[in-house]
VOGU-3710 file (C-alpha; in Angstrom, 3 decimals, decimal comma):
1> xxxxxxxxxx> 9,035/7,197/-15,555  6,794/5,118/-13,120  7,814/3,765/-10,249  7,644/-0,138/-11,823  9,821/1,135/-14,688  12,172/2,840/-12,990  15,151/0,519/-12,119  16,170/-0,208/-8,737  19,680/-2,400/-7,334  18,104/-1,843/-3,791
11> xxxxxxxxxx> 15,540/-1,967/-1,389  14,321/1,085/0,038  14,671/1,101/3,995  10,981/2,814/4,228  7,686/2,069/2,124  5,012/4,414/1,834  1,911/2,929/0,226  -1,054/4,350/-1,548  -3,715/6,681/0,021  -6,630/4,844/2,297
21> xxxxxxxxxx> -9,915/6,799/2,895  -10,650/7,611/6,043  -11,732/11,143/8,339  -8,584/12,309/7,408  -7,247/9,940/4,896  -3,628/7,947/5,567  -0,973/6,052/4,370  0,293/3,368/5,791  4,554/2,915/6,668  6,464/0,017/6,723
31> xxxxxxxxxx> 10,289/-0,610/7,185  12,129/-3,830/5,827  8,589/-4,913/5,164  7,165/-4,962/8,419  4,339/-2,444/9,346  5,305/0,646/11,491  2,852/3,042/11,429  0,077/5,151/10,213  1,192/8,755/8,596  -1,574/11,412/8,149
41> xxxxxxxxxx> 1,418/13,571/6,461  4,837/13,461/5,638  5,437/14,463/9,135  4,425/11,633/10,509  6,643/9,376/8,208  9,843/11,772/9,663  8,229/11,139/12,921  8,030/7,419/12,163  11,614/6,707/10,518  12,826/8,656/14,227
51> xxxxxxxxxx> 11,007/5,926/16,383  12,257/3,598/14,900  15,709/4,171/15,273  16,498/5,325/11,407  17,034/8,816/12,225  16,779/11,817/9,581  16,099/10,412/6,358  15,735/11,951/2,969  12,538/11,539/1,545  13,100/12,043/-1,937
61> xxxxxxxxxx> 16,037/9,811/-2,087  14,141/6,792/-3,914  16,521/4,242/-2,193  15,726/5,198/0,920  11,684/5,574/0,593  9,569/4,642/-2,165  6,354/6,392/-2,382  3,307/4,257/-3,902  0,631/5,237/-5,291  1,915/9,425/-5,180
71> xxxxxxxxxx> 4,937/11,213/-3,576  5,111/12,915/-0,764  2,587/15,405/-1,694  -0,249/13,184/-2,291  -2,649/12,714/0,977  -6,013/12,642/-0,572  -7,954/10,032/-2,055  -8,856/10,844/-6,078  -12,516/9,794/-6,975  -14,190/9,685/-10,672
81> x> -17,774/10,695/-10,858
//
């Protein structure tokens, strides 16, 4: 199921988007739709959610962080040649 067809009744507190190129690549983090960060790994989005006050959060729990573009295992950028 993608993520658009997969039903939600809430808002997750933390957004992940999609991958952005860069030397290394990142993602960046928002919270109640306001930008918080820049993750280089998953790490960084535990050390993000602790700054800003939302303590240890469980990243596979789709109500509490939705992952665009990839999960939490997806830090590169794909490209077709």
């Amino acid at each position: 199921m993608t993520e658009t067809q997969s039903p939600r009744s809430t808002t997750p507190k933390i957004v992940v988007l999609g991958v952005q190129p860069g030397e290394p690549p990142y993602r960046l983090v928002e919270v109640a739709g306001e930008f918080v960060g820049v993750a280089h790994s998953v790490v960084d989005v535990i050390e993000i959610a602790h700054r800003v006050g939302l303590g240890k959060v469980d990243l596979d729990d789709p109500d509490v962080v939705r992952w665009v573009g990839g999960d939490k295992f997806t830090w590169t950028v794909w490209r077709w040649t």
